[in-house]
C-alpha positions in Angstrom: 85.7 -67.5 -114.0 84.9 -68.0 -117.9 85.6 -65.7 -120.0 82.8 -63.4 -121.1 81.9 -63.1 -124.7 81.5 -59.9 -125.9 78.1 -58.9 -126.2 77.0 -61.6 -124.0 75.2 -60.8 -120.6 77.4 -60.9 -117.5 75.6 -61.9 -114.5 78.0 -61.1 -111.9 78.1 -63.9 -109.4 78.4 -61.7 -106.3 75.1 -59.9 -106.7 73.2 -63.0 -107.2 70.6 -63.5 -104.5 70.1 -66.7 -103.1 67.3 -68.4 -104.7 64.5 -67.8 -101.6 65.2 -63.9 -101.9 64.3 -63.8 -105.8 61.2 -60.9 -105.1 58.9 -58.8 -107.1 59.5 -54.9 -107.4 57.7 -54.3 -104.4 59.9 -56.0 -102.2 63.2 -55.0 -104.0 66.1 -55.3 -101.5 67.1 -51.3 -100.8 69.1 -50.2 -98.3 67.2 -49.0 -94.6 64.3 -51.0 -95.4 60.8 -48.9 -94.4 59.3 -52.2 -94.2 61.7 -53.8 -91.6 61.5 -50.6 -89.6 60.6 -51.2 -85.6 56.8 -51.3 -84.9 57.4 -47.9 -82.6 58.8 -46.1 -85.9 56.2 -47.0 -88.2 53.3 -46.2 -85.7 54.7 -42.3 -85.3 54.6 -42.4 -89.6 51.1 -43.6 -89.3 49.9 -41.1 -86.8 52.3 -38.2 -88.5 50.5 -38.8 -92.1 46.7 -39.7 -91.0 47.2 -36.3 -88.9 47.9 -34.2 -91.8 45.0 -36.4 -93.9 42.4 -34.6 -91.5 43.4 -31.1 -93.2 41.4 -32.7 -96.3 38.5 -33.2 -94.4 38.8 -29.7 -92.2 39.0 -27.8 -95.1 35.7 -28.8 -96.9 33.7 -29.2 -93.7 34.9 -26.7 -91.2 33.9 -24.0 -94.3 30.2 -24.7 -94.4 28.4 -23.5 -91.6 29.8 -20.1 -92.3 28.7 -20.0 -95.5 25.4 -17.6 -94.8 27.9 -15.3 -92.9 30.2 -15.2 -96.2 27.2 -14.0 -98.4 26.6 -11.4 -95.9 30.3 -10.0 -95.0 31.4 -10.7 -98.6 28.3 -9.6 -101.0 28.5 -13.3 -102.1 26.1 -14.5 -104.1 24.5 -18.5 -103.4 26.1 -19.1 -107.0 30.2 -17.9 -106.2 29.5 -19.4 -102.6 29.1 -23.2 -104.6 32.0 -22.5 -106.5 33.9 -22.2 -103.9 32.9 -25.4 -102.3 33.1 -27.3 -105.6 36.3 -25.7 -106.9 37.9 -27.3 -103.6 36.2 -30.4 -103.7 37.7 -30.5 -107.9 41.2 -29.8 -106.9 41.4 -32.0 -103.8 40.5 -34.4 -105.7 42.8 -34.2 -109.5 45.3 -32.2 -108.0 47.1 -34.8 -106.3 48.3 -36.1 -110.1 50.9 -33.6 -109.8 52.0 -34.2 -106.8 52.5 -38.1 -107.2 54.3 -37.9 -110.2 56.7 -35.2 -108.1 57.4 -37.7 -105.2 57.8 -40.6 -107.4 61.2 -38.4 -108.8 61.8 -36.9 -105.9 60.8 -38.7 -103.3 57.6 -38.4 -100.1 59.8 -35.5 -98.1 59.6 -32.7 -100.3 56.2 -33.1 -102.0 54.8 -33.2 -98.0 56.8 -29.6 -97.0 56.3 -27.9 -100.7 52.5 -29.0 -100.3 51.8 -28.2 -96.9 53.9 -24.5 -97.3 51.4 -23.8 -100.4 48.5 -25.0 -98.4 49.6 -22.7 -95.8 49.6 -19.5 -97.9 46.5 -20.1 -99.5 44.8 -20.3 -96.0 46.6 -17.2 -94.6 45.5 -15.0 -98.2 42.1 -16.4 -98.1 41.6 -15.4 -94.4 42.4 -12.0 -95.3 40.4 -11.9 -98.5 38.1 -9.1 -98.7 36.4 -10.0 -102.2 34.9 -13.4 -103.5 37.3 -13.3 -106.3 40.2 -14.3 -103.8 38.2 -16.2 -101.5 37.7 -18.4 -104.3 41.1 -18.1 -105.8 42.7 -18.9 -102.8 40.6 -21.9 -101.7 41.3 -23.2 -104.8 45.1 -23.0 -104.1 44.5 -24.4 -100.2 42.7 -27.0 -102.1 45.8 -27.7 -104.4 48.6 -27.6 -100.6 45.6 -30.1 -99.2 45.4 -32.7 -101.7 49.2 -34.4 -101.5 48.5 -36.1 -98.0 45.7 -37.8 -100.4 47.6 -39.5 -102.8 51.3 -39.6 -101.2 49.6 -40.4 -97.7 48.4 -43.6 -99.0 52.0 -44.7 -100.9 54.0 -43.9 -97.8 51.9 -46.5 -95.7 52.6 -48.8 -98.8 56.8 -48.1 -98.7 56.6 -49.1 -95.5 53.7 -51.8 -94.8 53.6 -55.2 -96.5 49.8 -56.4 -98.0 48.7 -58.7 -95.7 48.4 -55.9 -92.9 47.7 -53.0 -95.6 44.1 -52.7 -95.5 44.1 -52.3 -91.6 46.3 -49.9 -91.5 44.6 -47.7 -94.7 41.8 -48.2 -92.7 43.4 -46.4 -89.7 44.9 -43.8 -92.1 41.6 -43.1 -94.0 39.5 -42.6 -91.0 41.7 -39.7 -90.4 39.7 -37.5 -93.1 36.3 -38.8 -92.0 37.0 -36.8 -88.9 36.5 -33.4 -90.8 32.9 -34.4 -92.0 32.2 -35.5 -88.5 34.0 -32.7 -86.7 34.4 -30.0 -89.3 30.7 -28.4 -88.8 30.8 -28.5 -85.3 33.9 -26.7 -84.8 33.3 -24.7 -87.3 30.0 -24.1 -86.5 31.1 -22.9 -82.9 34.1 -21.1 -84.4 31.9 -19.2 -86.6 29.5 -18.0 -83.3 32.1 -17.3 -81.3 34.3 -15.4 -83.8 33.6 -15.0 -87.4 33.5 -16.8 -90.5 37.5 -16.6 -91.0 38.3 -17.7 -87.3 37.4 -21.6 -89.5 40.3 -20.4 -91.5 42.8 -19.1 -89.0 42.1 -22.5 -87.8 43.3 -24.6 -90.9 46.6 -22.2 -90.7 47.4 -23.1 -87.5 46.8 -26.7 -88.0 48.5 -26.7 -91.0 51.6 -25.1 -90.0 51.8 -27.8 -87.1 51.6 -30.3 -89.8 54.9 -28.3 -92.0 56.9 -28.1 -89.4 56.1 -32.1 -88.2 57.0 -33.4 -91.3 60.1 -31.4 -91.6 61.6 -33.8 -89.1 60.0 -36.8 -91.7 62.5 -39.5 -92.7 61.2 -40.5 -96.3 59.8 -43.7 -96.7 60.6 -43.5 -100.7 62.6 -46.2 -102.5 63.5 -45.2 -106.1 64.2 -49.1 -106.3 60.5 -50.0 -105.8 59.0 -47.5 -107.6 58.3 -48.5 -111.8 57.7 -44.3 -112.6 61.4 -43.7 -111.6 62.8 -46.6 -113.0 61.1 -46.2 -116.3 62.6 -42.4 -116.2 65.9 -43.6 -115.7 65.8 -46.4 -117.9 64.9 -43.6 -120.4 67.2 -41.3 -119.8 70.4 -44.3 -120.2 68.6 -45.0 -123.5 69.0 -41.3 -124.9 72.3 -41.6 -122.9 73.3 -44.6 -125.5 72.2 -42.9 -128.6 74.3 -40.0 -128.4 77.3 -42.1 -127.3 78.1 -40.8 -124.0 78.6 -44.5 -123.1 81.4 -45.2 -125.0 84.0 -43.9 -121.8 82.7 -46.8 -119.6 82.2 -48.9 -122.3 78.9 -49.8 -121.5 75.9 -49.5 -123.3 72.7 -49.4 -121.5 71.0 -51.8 -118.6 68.6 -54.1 -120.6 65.0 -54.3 -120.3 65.6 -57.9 -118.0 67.0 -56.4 -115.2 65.0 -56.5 -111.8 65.1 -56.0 -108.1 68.0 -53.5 -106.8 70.6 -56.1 -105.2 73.8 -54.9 -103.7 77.2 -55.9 -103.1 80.0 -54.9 -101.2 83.8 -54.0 -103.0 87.0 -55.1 -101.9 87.2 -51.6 -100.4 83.7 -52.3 -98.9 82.2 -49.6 -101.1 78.5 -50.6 -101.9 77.2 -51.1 -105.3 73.4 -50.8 -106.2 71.9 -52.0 -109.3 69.1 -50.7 -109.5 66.3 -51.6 -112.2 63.3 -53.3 -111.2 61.1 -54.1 -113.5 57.2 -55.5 -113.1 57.7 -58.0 -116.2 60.9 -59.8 -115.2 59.3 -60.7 -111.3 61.3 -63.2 -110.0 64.8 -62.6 -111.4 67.5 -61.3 -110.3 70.3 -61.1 -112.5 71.4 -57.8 -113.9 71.9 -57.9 -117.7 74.7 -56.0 -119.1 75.8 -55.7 -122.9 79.3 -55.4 -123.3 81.0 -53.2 -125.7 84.3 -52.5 -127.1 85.6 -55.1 -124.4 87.7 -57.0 -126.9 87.0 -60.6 -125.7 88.6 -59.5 -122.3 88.1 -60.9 -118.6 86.2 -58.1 -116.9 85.7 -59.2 -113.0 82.1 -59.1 -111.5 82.9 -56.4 -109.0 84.2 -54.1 -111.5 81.2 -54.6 -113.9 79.4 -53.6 -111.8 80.5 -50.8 -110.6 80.9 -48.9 -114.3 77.1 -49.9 -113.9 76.5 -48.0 -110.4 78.9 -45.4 -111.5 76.6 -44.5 -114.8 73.6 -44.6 -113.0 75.0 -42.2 -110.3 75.7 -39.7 -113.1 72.2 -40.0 -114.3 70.8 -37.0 -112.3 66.8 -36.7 -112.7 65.6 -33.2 -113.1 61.8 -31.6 -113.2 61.2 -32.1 -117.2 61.0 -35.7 -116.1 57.9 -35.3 -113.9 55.2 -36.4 -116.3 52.0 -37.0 -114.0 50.4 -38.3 -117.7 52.1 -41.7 -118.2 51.8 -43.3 -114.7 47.7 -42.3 -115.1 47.6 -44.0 -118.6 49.3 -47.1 -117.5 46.9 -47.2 -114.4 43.3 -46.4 -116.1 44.5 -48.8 -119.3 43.9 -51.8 -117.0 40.1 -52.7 -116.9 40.2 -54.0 -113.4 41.9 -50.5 -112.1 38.5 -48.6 -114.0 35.8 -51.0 -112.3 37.6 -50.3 -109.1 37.8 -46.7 -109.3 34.1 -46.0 -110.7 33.3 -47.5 -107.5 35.2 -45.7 -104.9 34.2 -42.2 -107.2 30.7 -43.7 -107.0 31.0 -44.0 -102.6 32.8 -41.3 -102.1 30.8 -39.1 -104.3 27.5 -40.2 -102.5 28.9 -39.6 -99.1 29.5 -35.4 -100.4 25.7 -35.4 -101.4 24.5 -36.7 -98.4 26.2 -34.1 -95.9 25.6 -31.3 -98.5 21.3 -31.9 -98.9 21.2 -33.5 -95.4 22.3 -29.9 -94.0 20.1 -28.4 -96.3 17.1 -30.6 -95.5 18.2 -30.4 -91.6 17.9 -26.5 -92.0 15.1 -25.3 -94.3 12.6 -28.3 -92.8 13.9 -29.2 -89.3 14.9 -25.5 -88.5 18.5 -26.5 -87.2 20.9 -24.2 -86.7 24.9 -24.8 -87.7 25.9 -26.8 -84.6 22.8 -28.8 -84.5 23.4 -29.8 -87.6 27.0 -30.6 -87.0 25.9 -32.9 -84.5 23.5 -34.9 -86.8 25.7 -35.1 -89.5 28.3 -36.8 -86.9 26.6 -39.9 -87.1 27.4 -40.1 -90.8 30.9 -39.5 -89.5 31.5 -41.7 -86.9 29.9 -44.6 -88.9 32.7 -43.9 -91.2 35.3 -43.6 -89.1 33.8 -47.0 -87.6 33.7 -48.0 -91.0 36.9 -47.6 -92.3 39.1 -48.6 -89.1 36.8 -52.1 -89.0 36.6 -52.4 -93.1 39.9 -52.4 -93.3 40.3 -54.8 -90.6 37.8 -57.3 -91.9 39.4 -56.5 -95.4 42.9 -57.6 -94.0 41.3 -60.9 -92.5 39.4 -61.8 -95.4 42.6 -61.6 -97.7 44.6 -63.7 -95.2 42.4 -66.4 -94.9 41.7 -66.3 -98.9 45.5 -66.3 -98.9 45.8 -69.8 -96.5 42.7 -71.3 -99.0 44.7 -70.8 -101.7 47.9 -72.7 -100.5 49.6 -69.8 -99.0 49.2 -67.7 -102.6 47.9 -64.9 -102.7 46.4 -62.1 -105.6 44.8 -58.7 -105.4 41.2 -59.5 -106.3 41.4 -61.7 -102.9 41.1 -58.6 -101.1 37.9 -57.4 -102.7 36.2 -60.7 -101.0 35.6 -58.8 -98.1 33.1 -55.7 -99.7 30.6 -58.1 -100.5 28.4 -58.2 -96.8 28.4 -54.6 -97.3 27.5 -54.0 -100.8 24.1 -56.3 -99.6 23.4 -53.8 -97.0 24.8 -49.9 -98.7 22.1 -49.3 -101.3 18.9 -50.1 -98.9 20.3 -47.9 -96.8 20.4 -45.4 -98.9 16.8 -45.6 -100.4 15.7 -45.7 -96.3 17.9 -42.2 -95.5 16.3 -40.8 -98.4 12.7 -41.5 -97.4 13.0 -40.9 -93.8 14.0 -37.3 -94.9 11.4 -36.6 -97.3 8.9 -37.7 -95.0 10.5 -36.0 -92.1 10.5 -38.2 -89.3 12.0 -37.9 -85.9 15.4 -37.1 -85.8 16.6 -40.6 -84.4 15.9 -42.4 -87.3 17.7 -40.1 -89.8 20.8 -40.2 -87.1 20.5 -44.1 -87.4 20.6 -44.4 -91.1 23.2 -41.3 -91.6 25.5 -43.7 -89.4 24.7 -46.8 -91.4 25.1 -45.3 -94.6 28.4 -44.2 -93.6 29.3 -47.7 -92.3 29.0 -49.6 -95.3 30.1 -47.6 -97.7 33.4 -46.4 -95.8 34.2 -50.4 -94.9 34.0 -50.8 -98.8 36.2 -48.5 -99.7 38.5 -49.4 -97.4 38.7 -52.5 -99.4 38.7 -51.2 -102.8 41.6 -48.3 -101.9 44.2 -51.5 -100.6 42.9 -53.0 -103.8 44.4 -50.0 -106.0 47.7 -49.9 -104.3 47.9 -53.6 -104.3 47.1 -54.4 -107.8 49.2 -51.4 -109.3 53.0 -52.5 -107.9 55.3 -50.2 -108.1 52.8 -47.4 -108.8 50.9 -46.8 -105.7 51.3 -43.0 -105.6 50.0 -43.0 -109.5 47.5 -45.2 -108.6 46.2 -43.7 -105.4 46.6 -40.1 -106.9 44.3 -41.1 -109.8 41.4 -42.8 -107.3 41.5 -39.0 -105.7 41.2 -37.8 -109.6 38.1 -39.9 -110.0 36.4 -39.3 -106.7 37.0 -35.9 -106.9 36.0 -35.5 -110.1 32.7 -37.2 -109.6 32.0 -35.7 -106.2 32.1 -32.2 -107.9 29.8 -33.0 -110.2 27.5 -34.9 -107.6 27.9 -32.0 -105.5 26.9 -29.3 -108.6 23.8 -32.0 -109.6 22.6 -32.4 -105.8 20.4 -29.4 -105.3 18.4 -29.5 -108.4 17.6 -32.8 -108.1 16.3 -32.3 -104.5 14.5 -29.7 -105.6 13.3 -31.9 -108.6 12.6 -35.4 -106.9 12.3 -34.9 -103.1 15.3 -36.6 -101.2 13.8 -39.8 -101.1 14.0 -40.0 -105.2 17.6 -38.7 -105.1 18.9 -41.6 -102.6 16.7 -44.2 -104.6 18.5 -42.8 -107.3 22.1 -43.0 -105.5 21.1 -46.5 -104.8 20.8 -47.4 -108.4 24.0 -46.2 -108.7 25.9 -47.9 -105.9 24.2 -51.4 -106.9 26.0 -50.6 -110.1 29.4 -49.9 -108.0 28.5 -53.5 -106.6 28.5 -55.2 -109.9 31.5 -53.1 -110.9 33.3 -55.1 -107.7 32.3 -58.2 -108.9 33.8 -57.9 -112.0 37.0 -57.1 -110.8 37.2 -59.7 -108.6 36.1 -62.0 -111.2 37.9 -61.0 -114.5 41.2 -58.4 -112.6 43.6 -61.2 -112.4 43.1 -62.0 -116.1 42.8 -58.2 -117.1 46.0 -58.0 -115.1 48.2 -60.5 -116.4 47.4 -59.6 -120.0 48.4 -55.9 -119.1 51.3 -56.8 -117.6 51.9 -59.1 -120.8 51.5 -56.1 -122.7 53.5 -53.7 -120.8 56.4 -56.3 -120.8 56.2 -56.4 -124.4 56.1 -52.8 -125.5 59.4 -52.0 -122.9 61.3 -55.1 -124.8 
């Protein structure tokens, strides 16, 4: 072996791949691979996680069609009674910021117990509650235990599923919430005759608690190796490490920016090494870059190298002042692609809040429906999203591979968004008709048809659009999920504070021909993703590359 020149990179030998395993940070070698787990194992993740997603459905649905029994038992007024549906809607929705940049440190596991244990007390002290102040108050933290199945939900299907069958099986998992629009006022509505108002409470408890103590037999899916927040935190703290020469023991200095996928290596005394530093920028390579110092022009063996390296890592221990749920968001919303992508699923999501909140409105002040008829109606907009997503995401997953084969067996992001376009024809006239067929108040049938259409093509584009975010953002898919909840719960609380007036304003069929406007904008936002993204992306990648050299 040559000898190595001080301050020259050593690239130790024995941790360099073989050429055909050169991969990208999403597919950095870690040891118990999620991805190469057995069918069997990752089906029971699947079902475990789109299980707890229907608590984020439950809890905004089931509530409703107690509402006129709140008022009553409560002294509520119509005004703290909206507050307490849009507070929940808002911190479903931004909440989940928090809880990605906590699982990105600390992995899936914890953020899922701690979540689901705060969810659960919120529930228990809003059951009780015998004033509005609490009710509210303690939606608002149910709201907060809800949310992290949103966001890490979404990333735990990513550790553990590769891209070409990710949008079938975010299809699957997103269905799961589209079960409380369609189920929530129907069991609540019964709950609520049979019981009371917080019987649709006790309910979320007990189905939460089932969900706590299920995912305290979870085996976390997180790989600190794949994930750019963590790295970036580490690669940090070795920096501050350096400057106040705690390095100088080891003699080494810091891991340079050029280091990539975690590869590993075993000892003479079969200990294992990791090296762990991916890094977006440097996709492709796989040699870990080590400055020397203080080495004297000396012969320093691979094996040893890098094990000072493993061993400074190791002492690095991350603690909770390096949660920063900011930084990951920046780097997401920077990219123009990521923006046009998340104004539209804000824009779907946010339409399909309006239309259960007026249709139940319009269904009881002009049809004369009680609580479980309307629950019944309003499952047609829920099983046309359920339909939606589970078959969106399928069509989303065939569309990308056959893209993929086109293109020579290479394959980008913006592929993927291919697939909305059918849909986006077909969402905004079916909008304008649900809106008319309500104003004019036609038979029932026809509302029930275009409820289930609605929901149809606007759940089988987002399907699409939420595999876009994960796939586009590598590395960052808890970021960059957490921040598509931010936006779409951002917008559906104001879409559900806006709703009413304008119904009262322009009739329903003026507020859908409005919504219509605005999801043939959400089309031509697609379309410029899938256009310009792969541009927008490479240049922010560029960028991102340049500022961590």
């Amino acid at each position: 072996m040559a000898t190595p020149v001080v301050g020259a990179n050593l690239v130790p030998p024995t941790l360099e791949p073989p050429a055909e395993e050169k991969l990208d940070i999403e597919h950095a070698v870690v040891t118990d691979d999620p991805r190469k787990w057995s069918p069997a194992r990752k089906t029971s993740i699947l079902i475990a996680v789109s299980g707890a997603a229907v608590i984020c459905g439950l809890g905004a649905n089931l509530y409703n069609p107690a509402i006129a029994q709140i008022e009553s038992d409560l002294h509520a007024s119509s005004g703290d009674i909206s507050w307490s549906i849009s507070l929940y809607i808002l911190i479903l929705g931004d909440f989940p910021l928090v809880w990605s940049a906590f699982s990105e440190i600390y992995g899936r596991k914890k953020v899922y117990i701690t979540s689901f244990g705060l969810g659960l007390i919120g529930c228990i002290v809003a059951a009780l509650a015998k004033t509005t102040g609490v009710l509210i108050g303690m939606r608002v933290i149910q709201a907060a235990g809800a949310s992290a199945v949103f966001a890490i939900g979404a990333a735990t299907l990513a550790d553990i599923y590769d891209p070409h069958v990710r949008g079938t099986m975010m299809g699957i998992y997103y269905s799961a919430p589209l079960l409380g629009p369609a189920l929530g006022p129907i069991i609540g509505g019964a709950l609520t005759q049979a019981f009371d108002w917080r019987a649709t409470l006790w309910f979320i408890v007990i189905f939460t608690g089932l969900c706590f103590v299920a995912f305290i037999f979870f085996q976390d899916t997180f790989r600190r190796e794949r994930s750019l927040t963590y790295q970036n935190v580490l690669r940090r703290r070795l920096k501050e490490r350096a400057a106040k020469g705690d390095n100088s023991r080891s003699g080494i200095s810091i891991l340079s920016h050029q280091t990539t996928v975690s590869t590993e290596a075993k000892l003479n005394d079969n200990e294992k090494v990791v090296a762990a530093f991916p890094d977006a920028s440097t996709r492709g390579s796989s040699n870990v870059d080590v400055s020397t110092r203080g080495l004297e022009r000396q012969s320093v063996p691979s094996t040893q190298t890098a094990a000072v390296v493993a061993k400074e890592i190791k002492q690095i221990k991350l603690s909770l002042r390096d949660v920063n749920p900011v930084g990951p968001v920046i780097s997401v919303v920077s990219r123009p692609n990521n923006v046009c992508v998340l104004l539209t699923s804000a824009l779907i999501f946010s339409f399909g809040y309006s239309v259960n909140y007026t249709c139940s409105r319009t269904l009881a002040d002009k049809y004369g429906y009680d609580a479980l008829k309307i629950g019944l109606v309003l499952l047609s907009y829920g099983m046309g999203s359920m339909f939606g997503s589970v078959l969106g995401g399928r069509w989303s997953d065939y569309v990308f591979r056959r893209s993929k084969a086109r293109n020579g067996g290479v394959s980008y992001a913006e592929m993927r968004l291919e697939s909305t376009f059918i849909m986006m024809v077909f969402l905004p006239p079916s909008s304008i008709a649900f809106g008319w067929l309500c104003q004019k108040h036609v038979h029932i049938a026809a509302i029930c048809v275009f409820l289930f259409f609605s929901g149809f093509f606007a759940i089988s584009i987002y399907a699409s659009t939420l595999a876009y975010i994960v796939d586009a953002n590598t590395g960052r898919s808890a970021p960059a999920v957490a921040t598509n909840s931010a936006f779409r719960g951002t917008l559906a609380f104001i879409a559900t504070e806006v709703a009413v007036p304008l119904q009262l304003a322009i009739g329903d069929g003026g507020l859908y021909t409005l919504w219509a406007c605005l999801l043939i904008l959400a089309d031509f936002l697609v379309l410029l993703a899938w256009w310009k993204g792969g541009n927008w992306r490479e240049k922010a990648e560029q960028k991102e590359a340049q500022n961590d050299s």
